[in-house]
C-alpha positions as YAML, in Angstrom:
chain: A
units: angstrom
residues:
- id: 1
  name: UNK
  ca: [-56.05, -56.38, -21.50]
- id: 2
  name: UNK
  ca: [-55.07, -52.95, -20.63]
- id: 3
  name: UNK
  ca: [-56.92, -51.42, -17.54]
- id: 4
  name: UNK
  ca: [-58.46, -47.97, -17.89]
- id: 5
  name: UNK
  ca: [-55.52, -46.25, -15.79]
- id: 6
  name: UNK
  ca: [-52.94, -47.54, -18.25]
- id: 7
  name: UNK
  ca: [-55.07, -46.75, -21.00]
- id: 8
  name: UNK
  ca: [-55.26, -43.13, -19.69]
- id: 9
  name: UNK
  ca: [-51.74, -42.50, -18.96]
- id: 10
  name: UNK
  ca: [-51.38, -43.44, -22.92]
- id: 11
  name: UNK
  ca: [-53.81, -41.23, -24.03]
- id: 12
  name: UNK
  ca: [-52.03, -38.41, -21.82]
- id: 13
  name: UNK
  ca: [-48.51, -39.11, -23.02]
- id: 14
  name: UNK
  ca: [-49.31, -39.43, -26.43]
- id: 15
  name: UNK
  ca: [-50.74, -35.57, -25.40]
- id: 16
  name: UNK
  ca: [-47.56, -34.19, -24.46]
- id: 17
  name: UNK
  ca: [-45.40, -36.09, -27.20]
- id: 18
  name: UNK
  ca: [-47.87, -34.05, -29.45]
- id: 19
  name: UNK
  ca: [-47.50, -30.94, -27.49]
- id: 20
  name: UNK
  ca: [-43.58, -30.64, -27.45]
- id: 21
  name: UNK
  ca: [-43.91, -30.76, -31.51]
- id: 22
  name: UNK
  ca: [-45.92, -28.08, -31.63]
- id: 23
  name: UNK
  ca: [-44.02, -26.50, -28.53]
- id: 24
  name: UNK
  ca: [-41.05, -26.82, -28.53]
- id: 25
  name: UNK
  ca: [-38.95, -30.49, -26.88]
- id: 26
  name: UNK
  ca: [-38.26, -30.26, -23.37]
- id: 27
  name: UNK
  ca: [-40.57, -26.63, -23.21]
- id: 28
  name: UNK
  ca: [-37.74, -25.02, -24.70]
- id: 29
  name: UNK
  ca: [-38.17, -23.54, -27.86]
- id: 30
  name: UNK
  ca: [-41.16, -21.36, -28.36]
- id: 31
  name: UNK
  ca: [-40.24, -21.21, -31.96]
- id: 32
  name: UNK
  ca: [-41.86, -24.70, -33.05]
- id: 33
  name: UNK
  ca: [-45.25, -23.15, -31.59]
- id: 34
  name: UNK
  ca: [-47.78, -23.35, -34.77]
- id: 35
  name: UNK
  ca: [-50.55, -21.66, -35.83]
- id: 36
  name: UNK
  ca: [-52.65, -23.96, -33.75]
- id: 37
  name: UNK
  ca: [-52.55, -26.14, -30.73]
- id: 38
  name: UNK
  ca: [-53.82, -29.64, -31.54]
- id: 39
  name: UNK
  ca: [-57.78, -30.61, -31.29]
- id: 40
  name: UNK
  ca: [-58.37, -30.92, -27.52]
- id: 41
  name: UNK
  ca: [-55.05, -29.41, -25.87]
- id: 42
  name: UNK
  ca: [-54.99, -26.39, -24.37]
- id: 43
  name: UNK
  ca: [-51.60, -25.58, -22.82]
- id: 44
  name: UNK
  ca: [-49.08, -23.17, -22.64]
- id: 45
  name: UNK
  ca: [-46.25, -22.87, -25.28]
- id: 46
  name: UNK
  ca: [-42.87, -22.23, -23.35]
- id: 47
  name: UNK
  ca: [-41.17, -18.76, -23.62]
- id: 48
  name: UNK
  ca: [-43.85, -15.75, -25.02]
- id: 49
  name: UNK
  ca: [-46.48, -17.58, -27.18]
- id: 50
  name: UNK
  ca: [-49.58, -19.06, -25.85]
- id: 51
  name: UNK
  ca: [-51.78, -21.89, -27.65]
- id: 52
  name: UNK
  ca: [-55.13, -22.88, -27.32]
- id: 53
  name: UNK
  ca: [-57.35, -25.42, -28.98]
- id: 54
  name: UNK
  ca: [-57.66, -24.42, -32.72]
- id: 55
  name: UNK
  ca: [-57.16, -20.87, -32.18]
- id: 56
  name: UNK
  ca: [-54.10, -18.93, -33.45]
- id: 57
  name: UNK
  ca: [-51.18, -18.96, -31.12]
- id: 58
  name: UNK
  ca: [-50.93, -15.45, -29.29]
- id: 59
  name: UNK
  ca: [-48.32, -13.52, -27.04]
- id: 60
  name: UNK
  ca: [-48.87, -13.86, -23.80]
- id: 61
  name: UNK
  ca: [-50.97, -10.79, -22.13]
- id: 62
  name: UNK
  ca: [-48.84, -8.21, -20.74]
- id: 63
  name: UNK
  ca: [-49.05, -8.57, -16.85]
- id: 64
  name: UNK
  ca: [-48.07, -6.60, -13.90]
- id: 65
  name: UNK
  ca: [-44.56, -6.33, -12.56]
- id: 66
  name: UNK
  ca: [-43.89, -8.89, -10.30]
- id: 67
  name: UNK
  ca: [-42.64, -8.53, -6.63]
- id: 68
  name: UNK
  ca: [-38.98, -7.28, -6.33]
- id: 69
  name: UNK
  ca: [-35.73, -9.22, -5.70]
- id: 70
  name: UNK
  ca: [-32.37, -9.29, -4.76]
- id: 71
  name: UNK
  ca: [-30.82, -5.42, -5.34]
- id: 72
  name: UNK
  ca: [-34.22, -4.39, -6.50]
- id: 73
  name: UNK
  ca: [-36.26, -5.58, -3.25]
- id: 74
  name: UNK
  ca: [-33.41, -3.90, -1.25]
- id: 75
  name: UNK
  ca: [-32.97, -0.53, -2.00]
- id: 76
  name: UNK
  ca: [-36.40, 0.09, -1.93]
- id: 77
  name: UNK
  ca: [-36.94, -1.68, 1.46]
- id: 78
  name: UNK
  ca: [-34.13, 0.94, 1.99]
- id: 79
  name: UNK
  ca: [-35.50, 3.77, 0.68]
- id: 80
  name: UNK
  ca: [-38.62, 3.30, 2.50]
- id: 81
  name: UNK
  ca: [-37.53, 2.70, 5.55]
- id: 82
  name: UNK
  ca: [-35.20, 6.29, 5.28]
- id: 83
  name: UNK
  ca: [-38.67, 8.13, 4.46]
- id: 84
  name: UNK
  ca: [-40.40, 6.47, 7.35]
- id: 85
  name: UNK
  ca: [-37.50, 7.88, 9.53]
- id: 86
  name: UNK
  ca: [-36.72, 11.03, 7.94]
- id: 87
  name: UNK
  ca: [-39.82, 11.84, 5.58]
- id: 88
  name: UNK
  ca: [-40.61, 15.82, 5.18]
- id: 89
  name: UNK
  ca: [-37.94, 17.27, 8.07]
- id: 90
  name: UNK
  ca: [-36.69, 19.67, 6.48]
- id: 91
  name: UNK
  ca: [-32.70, 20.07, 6.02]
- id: 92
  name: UNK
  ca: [-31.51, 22.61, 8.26]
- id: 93
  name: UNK
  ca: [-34.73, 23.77, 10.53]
- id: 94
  name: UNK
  ca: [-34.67, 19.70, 11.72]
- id: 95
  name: UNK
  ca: [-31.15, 19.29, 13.31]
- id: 96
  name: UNK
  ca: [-31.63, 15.90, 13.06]
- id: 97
  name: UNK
  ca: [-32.15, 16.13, 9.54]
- id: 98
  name: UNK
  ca: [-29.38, 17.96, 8.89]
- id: 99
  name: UNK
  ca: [-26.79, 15.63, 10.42]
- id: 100
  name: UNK
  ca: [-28.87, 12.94, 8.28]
- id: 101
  name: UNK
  ca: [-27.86, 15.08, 5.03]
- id: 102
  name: UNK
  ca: [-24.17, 15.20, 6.63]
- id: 103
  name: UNK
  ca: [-24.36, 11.26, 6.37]
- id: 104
  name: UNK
  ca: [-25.16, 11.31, 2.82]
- id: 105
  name: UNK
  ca: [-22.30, 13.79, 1.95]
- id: 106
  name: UNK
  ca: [-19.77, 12.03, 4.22]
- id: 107
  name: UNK
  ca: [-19.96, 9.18, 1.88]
- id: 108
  name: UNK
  ca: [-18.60, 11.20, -0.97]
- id: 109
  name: UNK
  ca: [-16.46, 12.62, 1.12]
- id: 110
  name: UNK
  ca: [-17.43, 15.95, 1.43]
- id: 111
  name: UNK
  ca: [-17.70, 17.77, 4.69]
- id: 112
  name: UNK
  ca: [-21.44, 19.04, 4.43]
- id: 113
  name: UNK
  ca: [-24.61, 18.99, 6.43]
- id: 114
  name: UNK
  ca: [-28.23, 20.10, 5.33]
- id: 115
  name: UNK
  ca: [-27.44, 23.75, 6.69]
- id: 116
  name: UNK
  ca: [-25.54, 24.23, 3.58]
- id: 117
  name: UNK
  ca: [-28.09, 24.92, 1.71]
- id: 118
  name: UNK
  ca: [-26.74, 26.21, -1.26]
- id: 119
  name: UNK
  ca: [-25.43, 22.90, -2.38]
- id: 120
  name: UNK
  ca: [-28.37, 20.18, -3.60]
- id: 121
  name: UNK
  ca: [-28.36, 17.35, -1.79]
- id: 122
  name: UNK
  ca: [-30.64, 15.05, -3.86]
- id: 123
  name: UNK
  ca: [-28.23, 12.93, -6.04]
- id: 124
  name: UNK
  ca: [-25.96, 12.48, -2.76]
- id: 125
  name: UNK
  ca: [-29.53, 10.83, -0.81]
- id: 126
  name: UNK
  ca: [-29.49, 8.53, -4.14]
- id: 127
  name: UNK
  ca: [-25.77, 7.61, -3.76]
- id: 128
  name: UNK
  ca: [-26.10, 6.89, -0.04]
- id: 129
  name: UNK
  ca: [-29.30, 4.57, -0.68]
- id: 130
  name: UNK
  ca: [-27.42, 2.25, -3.17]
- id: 131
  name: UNK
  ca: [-24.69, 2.11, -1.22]
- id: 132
  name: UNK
  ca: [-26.78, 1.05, 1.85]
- id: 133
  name: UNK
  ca: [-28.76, -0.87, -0.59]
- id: 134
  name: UNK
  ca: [-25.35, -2.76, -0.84]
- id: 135
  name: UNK
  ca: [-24.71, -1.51, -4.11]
- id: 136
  name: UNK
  ca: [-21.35, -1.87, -3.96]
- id: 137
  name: UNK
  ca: [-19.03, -0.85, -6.38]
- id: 138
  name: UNK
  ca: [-21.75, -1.44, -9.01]
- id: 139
  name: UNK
  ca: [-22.62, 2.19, -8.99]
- id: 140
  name: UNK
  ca: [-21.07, 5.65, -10.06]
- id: 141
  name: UNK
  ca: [-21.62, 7.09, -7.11]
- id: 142
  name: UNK
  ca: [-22.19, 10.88, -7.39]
- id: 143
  name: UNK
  ca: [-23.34, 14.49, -6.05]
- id: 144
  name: UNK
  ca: [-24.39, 15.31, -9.40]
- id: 145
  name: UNK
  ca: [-27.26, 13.01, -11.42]
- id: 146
  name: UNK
  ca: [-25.85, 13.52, -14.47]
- id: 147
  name: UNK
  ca: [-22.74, 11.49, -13.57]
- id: 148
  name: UNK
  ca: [-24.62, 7.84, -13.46]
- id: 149
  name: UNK
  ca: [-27.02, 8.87, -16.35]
- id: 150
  name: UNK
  ca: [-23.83, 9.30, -18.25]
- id: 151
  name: UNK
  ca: [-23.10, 6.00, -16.68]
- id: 152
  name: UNK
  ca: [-25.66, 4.35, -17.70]
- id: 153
  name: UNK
  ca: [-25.42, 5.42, -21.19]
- id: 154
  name: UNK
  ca: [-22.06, 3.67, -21.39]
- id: 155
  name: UNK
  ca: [-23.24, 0.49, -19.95]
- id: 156
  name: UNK
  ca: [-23.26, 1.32, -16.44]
- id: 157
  name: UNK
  ca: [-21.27, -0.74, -13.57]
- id: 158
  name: UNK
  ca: [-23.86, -3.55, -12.74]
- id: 159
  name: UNK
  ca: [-27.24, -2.23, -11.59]
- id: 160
  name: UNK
  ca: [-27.95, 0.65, -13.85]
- id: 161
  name: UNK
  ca: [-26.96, -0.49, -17.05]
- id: 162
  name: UNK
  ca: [-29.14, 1.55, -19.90]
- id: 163
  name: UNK
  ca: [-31.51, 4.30, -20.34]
- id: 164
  name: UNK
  ca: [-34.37, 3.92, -21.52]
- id: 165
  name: UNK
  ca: [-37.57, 6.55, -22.81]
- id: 166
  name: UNK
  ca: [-39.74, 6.48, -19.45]
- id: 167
  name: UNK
  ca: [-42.82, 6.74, -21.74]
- id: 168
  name: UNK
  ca: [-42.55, 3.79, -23.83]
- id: 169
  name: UNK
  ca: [-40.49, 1.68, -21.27]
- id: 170
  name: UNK
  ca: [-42.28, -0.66, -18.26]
- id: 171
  name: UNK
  ca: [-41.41, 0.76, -15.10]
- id: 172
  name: UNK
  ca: [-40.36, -1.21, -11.74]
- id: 173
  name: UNK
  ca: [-39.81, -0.52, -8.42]
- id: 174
  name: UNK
  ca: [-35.84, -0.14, -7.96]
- id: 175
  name: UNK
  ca: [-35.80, 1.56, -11.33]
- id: 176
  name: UNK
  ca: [-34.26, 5.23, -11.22]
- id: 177
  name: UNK
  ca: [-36.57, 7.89, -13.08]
- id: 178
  name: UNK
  ca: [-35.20, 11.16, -13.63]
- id: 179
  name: UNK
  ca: [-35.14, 14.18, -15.82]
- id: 180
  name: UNK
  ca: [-33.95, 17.75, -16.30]
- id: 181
  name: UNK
  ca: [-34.62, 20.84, -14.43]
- id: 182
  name: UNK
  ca: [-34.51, 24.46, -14.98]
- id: 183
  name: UNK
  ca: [-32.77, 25.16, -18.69]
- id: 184
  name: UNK
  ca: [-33.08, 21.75, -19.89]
- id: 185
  name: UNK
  ca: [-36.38, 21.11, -18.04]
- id: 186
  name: UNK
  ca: [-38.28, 19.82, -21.22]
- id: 187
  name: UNK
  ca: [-35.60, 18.03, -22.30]
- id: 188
  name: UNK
  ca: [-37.14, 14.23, -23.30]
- id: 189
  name: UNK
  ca: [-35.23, 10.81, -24.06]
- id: 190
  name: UNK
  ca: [-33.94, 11.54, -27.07]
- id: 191
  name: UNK
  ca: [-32.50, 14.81, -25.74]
- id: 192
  name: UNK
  ca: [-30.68, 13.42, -23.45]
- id: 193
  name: UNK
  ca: [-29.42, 10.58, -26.04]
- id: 194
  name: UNK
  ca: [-28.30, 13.33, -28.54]
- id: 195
  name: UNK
  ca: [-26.27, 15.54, -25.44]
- id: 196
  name: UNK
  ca: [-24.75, 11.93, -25.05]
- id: 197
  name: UNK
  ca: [-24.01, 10.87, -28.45]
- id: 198
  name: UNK
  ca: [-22.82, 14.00, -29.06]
- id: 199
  name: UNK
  ca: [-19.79, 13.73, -26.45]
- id: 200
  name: UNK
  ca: [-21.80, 14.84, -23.43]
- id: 201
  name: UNK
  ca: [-19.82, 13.74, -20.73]
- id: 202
  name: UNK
  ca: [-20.55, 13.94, -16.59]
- id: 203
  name: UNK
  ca: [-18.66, 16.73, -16.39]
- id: 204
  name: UNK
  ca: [-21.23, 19.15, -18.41]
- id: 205
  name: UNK
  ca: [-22.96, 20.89, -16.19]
- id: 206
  name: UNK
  ca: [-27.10, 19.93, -16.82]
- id: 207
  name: UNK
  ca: [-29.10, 20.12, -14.04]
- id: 208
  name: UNK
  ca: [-31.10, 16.75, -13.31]
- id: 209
  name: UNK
  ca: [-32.88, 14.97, -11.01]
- id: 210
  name: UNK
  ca: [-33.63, 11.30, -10.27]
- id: 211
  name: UNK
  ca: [-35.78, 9.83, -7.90]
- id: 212
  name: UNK
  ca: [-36.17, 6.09, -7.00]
- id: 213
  name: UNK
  ca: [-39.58, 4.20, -7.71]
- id: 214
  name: UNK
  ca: [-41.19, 2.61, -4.81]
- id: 215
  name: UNK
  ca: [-44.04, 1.40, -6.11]
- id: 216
  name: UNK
  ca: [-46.08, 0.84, -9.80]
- id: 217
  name: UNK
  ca: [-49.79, 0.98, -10.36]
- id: 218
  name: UNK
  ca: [-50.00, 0.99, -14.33]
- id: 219
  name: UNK
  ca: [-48.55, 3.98, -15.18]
- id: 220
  name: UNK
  ca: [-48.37, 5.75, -11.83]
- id: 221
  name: UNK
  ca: [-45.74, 5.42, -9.76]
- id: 222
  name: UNK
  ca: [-44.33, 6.43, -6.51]
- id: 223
  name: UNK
  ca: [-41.19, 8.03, -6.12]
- id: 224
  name: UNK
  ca: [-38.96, 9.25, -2.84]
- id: 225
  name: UNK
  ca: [-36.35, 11.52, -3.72]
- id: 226
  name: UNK
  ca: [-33.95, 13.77, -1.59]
- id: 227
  name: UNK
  ca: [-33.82, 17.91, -1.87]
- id: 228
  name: UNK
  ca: [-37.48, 17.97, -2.69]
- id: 229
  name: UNK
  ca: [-38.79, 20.72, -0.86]
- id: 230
  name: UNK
  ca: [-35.81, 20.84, 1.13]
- id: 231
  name: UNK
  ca: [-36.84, 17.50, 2.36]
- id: 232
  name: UNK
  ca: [-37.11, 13.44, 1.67]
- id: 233
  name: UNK
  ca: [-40.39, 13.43, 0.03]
- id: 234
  name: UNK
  ca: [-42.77, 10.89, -1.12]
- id: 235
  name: UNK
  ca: [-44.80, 11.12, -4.05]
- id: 236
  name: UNK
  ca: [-47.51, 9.14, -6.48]
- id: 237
  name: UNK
  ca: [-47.02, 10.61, -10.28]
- id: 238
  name: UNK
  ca: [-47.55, 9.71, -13.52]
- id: 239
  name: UNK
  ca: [-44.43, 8.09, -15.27]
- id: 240
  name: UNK
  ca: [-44.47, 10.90, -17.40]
- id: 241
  name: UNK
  ca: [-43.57, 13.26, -15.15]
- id: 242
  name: UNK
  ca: [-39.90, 11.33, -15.66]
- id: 243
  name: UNK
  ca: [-38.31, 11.96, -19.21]
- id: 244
  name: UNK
  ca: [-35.77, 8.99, -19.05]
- id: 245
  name: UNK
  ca: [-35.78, 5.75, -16.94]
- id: 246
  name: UNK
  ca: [-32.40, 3.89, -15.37]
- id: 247
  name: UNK
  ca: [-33.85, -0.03, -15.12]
- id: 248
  name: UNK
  ca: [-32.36, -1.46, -12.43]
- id: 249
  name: UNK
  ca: [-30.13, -5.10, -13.02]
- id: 250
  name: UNK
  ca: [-32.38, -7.74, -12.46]
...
């Protein structure tokens, strides 16, 4: 005679036996997930689709972003730690900001400080946080935005691969969000998809802006950018603020 732990452990394999034809052998096809769990199990189908006793089988509830890794984690443990240095000094009144905004330039190559103030700045503070992010030669590094949206559009180099509409599109930190300014400052996604499908290249000259997101609480974020203000700034916006998002390579 069986005793009642072997009799258990029978009962409970039978359970998953039952369980991987409704969900898939091994957890790994979602697709065999029917319309209903069987009477008495209440588990988790593998991949999107969740199951419960009797009930219809459901997607899985959207849930927050989680933590950041790898490339992601880093340049925004960089970009933090710049603004915690260098946050709000302004470019040229802060000589120690201004020899910061030489850094930037310097890796471009360009022999510039934050005194010469009729050149912006704030796609050069980008470029120098990837590449101290350890970006790499993942990235098209720039002093113009435009150049790694274009990018981006054509599959990008590794970490900013797409664009995406900022609206409709889940935002993470590490994720570039950007838009235009002046002439083309309403411009939305689908702008910017037609001035690229159109033959837009990174040589036309639309003013942009990107900033990198720090931080996501539904759909606010928080961005630091460079040349805001004549300074590194900090801020907590809505997404929409952004017309077009750059998801960063996960």
């Amino acid at each position: 005679m069986s005793s009642p732990l072997t009799f258990f452990l029978s009962i409970l394999l039978l359970h998953i036996a039952f369980a991987a034809n409704y969900c898939g052998t091994s957890f790994g096809d979602a697709r065999k997930c029917q319309t209903s769990c069987p009477r008495g199990l209440d588990g988790e189908c593998p991949g999107s689709e969740r199951c419960f006793a009797s009930v219809t089988c459901s997607s899985t509830p959207t849930t927050a972003p989680g933590p950041a890794t790898g490339f992601a984690a880093d340049i925004v443990s960089t970009t933090n730690a710049e603004y915690n240095t260098y946050g709000n000094l302004h470019e040229c009144f802060s000589p120690t900001m201004a020899r910061r905004v030489g850094d930037y330039w310097d890796e471009l190559g360009l022999n510039l400080d934050g005194c010469d103030r009729n050149v912006p700045w704030s796609a050069a503070f980008i470029s120098y946080m990837v590449r101290e992010a350890g970006g790499g030669t993942n990235f098209r590094y720039s002093s113009a935005h435009r150049d790694y949206i274009h990018d981006a559009f054509a599959g990008g180099r590794g970490l900013y691969n797409s664009v995406s509409n900022i609206d409709s599109s889940t935002v993470r930190t590490g994720d570039l969000a950007c838009s235009g300014r002046g002439r083309i400052g309403s411009w939305d996604y689908s702008d910017f998809l037609t001035w690229y499908n159109n033959g837009g290249t990174s040589h036309d000259t639309i003013p942009t802006h990107c900033d990198i997101v720090v931080a996501v609480s539904g759909s606010t974020i928080t961005v630091i950018g460079g040349n805001v203000s004549q300074r590194v700034t900090r801020n907590t916006v809505s997404k929409t603020t952004y017309a077009v998002l750059l998801p960063v390579t996960r």
